[in-house]
N, C-alpha and C positions, 0 to 999 in steps of 0.2 A: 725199574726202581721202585723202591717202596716208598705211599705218598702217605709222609705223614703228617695227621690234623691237630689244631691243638685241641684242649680237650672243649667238648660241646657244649660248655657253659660260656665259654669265652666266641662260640661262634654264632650263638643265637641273636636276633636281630633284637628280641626284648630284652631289654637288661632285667636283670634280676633284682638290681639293689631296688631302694625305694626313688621315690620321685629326689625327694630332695637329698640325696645320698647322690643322683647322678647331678642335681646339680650344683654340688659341690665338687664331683671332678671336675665339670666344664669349667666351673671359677677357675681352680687350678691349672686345670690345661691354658684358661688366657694369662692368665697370673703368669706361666715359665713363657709363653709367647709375649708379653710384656717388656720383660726383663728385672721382675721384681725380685728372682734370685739374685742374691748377693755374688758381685763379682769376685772370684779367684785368683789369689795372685800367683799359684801353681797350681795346675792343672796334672792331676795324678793320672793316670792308664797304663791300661795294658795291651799288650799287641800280639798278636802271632799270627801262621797263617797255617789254614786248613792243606790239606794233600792234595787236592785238587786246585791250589794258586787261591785262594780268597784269603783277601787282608782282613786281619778283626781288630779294631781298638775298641778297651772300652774303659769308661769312665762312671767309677762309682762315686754317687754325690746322694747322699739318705733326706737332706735338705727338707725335699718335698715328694711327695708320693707318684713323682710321673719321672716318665721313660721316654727318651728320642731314640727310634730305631731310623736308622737311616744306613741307604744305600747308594755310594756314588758309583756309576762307570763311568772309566777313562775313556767317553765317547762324545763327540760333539761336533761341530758344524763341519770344524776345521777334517775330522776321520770320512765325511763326504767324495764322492765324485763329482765331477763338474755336469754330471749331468741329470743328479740325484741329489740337488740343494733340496735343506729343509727335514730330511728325514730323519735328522738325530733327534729336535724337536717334535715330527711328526710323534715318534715312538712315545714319547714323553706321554703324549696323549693317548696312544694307542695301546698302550700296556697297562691304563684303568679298563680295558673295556672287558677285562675278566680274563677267566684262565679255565684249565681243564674243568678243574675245581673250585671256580668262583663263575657263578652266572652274571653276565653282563649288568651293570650297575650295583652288584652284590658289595663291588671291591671298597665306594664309598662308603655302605651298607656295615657295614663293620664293625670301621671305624666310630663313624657318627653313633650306633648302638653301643659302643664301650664308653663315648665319652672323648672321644678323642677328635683329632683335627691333623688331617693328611695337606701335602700337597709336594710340587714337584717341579724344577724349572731346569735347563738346559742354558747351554753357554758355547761358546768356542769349542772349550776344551774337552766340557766332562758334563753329563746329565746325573740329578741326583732329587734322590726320591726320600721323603722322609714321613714318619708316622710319629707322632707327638701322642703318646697314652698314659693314662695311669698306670700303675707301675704294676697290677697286677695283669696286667691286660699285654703284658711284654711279649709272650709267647704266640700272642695272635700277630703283631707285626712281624716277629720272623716267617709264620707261615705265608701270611699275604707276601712278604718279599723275596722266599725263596721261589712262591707259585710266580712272582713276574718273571725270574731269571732261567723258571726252570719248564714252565707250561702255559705262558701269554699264549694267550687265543690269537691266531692272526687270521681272520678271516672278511671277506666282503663284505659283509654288515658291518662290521668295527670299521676297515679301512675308509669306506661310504662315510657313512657317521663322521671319522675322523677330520676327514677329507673336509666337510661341511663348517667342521670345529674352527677347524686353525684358517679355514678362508675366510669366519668370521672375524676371529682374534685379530687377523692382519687387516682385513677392514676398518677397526673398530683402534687396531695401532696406528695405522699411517693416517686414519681421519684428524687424530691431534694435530694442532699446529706445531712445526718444524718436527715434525717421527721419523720425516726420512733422514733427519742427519747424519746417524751413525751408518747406515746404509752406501750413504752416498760419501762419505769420510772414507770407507772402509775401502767401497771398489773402485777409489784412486788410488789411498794410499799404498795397497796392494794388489799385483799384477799376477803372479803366476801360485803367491801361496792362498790355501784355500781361508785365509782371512780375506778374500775377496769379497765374499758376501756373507750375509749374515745368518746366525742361526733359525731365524722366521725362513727362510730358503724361499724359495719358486715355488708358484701354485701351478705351472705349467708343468713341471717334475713329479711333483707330486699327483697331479693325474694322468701323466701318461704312463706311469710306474704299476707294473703286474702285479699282481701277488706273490710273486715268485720274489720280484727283485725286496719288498719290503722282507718275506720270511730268509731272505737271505743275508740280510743287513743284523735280523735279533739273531741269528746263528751264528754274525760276526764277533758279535760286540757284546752280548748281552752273557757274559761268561764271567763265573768265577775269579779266573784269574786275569780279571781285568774289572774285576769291582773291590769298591773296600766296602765293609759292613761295619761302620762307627755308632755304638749306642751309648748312651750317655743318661745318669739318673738314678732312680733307687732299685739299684739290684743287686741281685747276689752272685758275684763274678764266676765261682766254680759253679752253680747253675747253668748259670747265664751259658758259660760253654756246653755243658752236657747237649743244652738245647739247642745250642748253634750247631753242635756236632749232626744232633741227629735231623736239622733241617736242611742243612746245607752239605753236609760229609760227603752222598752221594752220587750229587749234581758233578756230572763229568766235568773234567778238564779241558776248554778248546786249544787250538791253536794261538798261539802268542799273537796279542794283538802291538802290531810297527805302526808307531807316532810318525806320523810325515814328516821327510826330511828337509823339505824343499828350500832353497836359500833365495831369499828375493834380490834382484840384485838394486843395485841404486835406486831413488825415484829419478835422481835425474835431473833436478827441479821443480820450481813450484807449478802443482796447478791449481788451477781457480775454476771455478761454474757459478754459474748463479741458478737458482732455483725458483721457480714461479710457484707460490702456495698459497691455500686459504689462509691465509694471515692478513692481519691490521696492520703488522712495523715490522721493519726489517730488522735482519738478526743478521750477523755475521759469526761464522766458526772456522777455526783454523784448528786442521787437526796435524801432528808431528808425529812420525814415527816414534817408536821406542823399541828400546831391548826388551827382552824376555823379563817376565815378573821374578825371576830371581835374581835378576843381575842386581849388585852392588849401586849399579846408575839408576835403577827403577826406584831403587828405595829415596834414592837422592831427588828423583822426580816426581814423586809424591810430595817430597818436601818444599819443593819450589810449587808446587800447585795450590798449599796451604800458607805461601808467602803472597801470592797473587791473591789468590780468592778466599782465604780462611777466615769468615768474619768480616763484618761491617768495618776492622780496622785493617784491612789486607790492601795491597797494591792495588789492582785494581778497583776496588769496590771505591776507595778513598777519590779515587782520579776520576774513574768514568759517572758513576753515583753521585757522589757528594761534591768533587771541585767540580768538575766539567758538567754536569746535569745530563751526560750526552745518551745514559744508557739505564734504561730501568732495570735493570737486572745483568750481575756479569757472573762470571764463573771460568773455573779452570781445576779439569782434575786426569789423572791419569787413567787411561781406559787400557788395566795392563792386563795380558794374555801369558799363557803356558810357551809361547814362541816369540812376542813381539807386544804388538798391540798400538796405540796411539793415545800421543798426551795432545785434550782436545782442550781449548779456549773456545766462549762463546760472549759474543756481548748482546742484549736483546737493546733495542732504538728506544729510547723515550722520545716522549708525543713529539712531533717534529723535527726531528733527526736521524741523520741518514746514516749510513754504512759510513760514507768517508768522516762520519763527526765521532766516529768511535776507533775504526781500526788504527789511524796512526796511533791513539794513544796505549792500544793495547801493546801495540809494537814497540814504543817508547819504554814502557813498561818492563817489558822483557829484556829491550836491549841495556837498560838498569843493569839488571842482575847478571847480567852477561861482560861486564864493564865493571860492577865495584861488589866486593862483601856487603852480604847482607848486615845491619848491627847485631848488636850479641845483645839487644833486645828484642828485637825479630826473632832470632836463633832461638833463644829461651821460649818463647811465646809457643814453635812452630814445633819444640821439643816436647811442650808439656802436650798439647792438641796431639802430637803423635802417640803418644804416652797413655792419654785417657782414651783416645780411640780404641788403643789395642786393650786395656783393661777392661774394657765396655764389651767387648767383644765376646768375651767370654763371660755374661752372664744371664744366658740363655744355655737353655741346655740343649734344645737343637743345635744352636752356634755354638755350642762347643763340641759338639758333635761333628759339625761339620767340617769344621776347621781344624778338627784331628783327622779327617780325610782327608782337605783338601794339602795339610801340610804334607801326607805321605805322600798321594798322590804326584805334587810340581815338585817338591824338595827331598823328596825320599827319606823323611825326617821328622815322622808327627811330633815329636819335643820342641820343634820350632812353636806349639803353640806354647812354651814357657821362654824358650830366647829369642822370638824375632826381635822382641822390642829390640835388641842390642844392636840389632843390623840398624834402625834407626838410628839410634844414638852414638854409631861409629859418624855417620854423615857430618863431615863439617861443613863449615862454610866455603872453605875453598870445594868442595864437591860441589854445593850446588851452584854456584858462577860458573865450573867446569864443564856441568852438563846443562845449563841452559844457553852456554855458548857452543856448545859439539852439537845437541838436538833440535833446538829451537832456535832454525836457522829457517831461509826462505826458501832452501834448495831440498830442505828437507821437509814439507810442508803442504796439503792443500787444503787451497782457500773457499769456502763456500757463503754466496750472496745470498741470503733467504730474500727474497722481495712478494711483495701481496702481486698475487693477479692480474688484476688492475694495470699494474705495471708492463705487462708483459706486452711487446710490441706487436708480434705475433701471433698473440694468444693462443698461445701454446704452452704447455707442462711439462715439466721434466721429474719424474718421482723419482 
């Protein structure tokens, strides 16, 4: 294959402009990571896809003089083995450590010399990488991102290195007070699909893992036609493809990458744990299955999660905060996924009060909405919060980048980033009573005790 560079002004490590010429890109580049671009109430692009399966959207916005190049793949915790947790994440890290064509640390090296600001995070579903540059520096992000898809270095220095990385990260995650929740939420609420655990995975996996089996996993997954390439910013669209053409045209096609099928069956009932942690006061979370983030019911369960926790004047917050004193802090939001996921509540204990001086009221709470309509001043309240969320969302140009991936990607449909809002505003009131009575049941639910140390009978942990 022919490897083509962009040109050698755009790959030198010194910038060429003046001192303060670069740092007025950097202004820029925190300015569209801000969200100081003016939000969109249509969101224009374009779409097609290369011969080899790579999806492209892209969005011209002249606004300001920078460019989101980003790349998602349809790869994440859940496209794992049960015996190779961790490694969607792993790569995440492991595809900065260079390529044929980029020397290990060069790949930061780049960026930071054009003015720009990379980074990269992983999910359940999909890992997704993005480069934020000025806009004449466009052509160095598609290089850097065709060399990760097409010539990532995978070698025993990087995976070493790596390895060292993320056993930090996970260190430095679960030393927070309550970090295992989502962890320990996840591999109750699910048994046989691989939302069992989570995308931080096993450090036991990841070092008994060869080299073979990681260069096996980027020759899975790391393909064309299982990424989208969503840019968004000041370009010039018939450009813009010539150069996508000749970065990505020749990169072979793999094998179709199969979404796992697996169907969970019931939970069955509720379960409960308690957890022994460095913590001061106990916290209690109840997390509830949920349907998949495009069902009709998810949108409806966002919306009960903004009738509960949305603001100082939300269900909870009024009951357990302000009347009861019983909880210094509550919340309730949906933790929704490409297959499922879980709508989590959590209440943390103010100074001298315990788990039972919070959870019936959470439950009381719920079993409200589950029993009568919300008012249609609630409803208005929980419409407009829905409303300005989604317009906010889109006034970033990475996030709208993204989100014209991620809409292709779950919904087959990047134009949802101009009609999701609709799916909201179909939600009535009788939907959400319906699904807080169908989800946010006890049999569909577990329950987790955070309590301090101290407490623990045994003096024992459970992480």
């Amino acid at each position: 294959l022919m490897i083509r560079r962009p040109p050698r002004s755009t790959q030198s490590r010194s910038s060429a402009a003046s001192d303060v010429y670069k740092r007025q890109l950097i202004i820029l580049v925190a300015l569209a990571f801000s969200g100081v671009i003016s939000a969109q109430n249509n969101i224009e692009f374009e779409e097609y896809e290369l011969d080899n399966g790579l999806h492209v959207i892209l969005h011209e916005d002249k606004t300001t003089p920078i460019v989101a190049v980003t790349m998602m793949y349809h790869v994440g915790s859940k496209n794992e083995k049960t015996d190779q947790t961790g490694f969607a994440h792993f790569f995440e890290h492991l595809t900065f450590e260079g390529s044929e064509n980029i020397e290990r640390g060069e790949f930061d090296d780049y960026v930071n010399s054009a003015g720009g600001q990379l980074n990269a995070n992983t999910s359940q579903d999909r890992t997704f990488y993005f480069e934020l540059l000025p806009s004449n520096q466009l052509e160095l992000g598609l290089w850097l991102e065709s060399e990760r898809m097409l010539h990532a270095k995978i070698k025993k220095i990087g995976v070493d290195t790596q390895r060292e990385v993320v056993k930090e990260e996970k260190r430095q995650r679960y030393s927070q007070p309550y970090a295992t929740f989502a962890e320990n939420i996840f591999s109750r609420l699910y048994v046989e699909h691989p939302y069992n655990w989570t995308p931080i995975g096993s450090m036991e996996h990841l070092n008994a893992a060869e080299l073979n089996a990681f260069m096996s996993f980027y020759n899975k997954f790391y393909l064309p036609n299982n990424a989208t390439l969503s840019i968004a910013g000041d370009l010039d669209i018939p450009k813009t493809k010539e150069l996508i053409k000749a970065y990505f045209g020749d990169i072979p096609k793999g094998k179709e990458v199969v979404q796992p099928t697996i169907r969970e069956p019931e939970l069955g009932g509720e379960k409960t744990a308690i957890i022994y942690d460095d913590i001061q006061l106990p916290a209690v979370m109840m997390g509830y299955r949920m349907p998949p983030q495009t069902s009709d019911d998810a949108y409806a369960l966002q919306m009960v999660s903004s009738v509960l926790s949305g603001g100082p004047s939300s269900r909870m917050y009024k009951r357990l905060v302000d009347i009861d004193q019983t909880a210094l802090q509550v919340g309730a939001f949906p933790f929704s996924l490409e297959q499922g996921g879980a709508f989590i509540t959590f209440s943390l204990a103010n100074a001298g009060k315990t788990i039972r001086d919070m959870k019936p009221a959470i439950e009381e709470e719920i079993g409200k909405l589950q029993d009568e309509l919300i008012t249609e001043r609630e409803f208005q309240k929980i419409q407009n919060q829905m409303e300005s969320s989604f317009i906010q969302s889109n006034s970033k140009m990475a996030g709208i980048a993204e989100s014209l991936a991620n809409y292709h990607t779950y919904y087959g449909d990047a134009n949802y980033i101009n009609t999701e809002i609709e799916r909201y505003r179909s939600v009535t009131r009788e939907d959400i009573k319906r699904v807080a009575k169908k989800y946010l049941v006890k049999e569909n639910r577990v329950v987790l005790s955070y309590l301090p140390k101290a407490q623990d009978p045994d003096n024992k942990t459970e992480n």
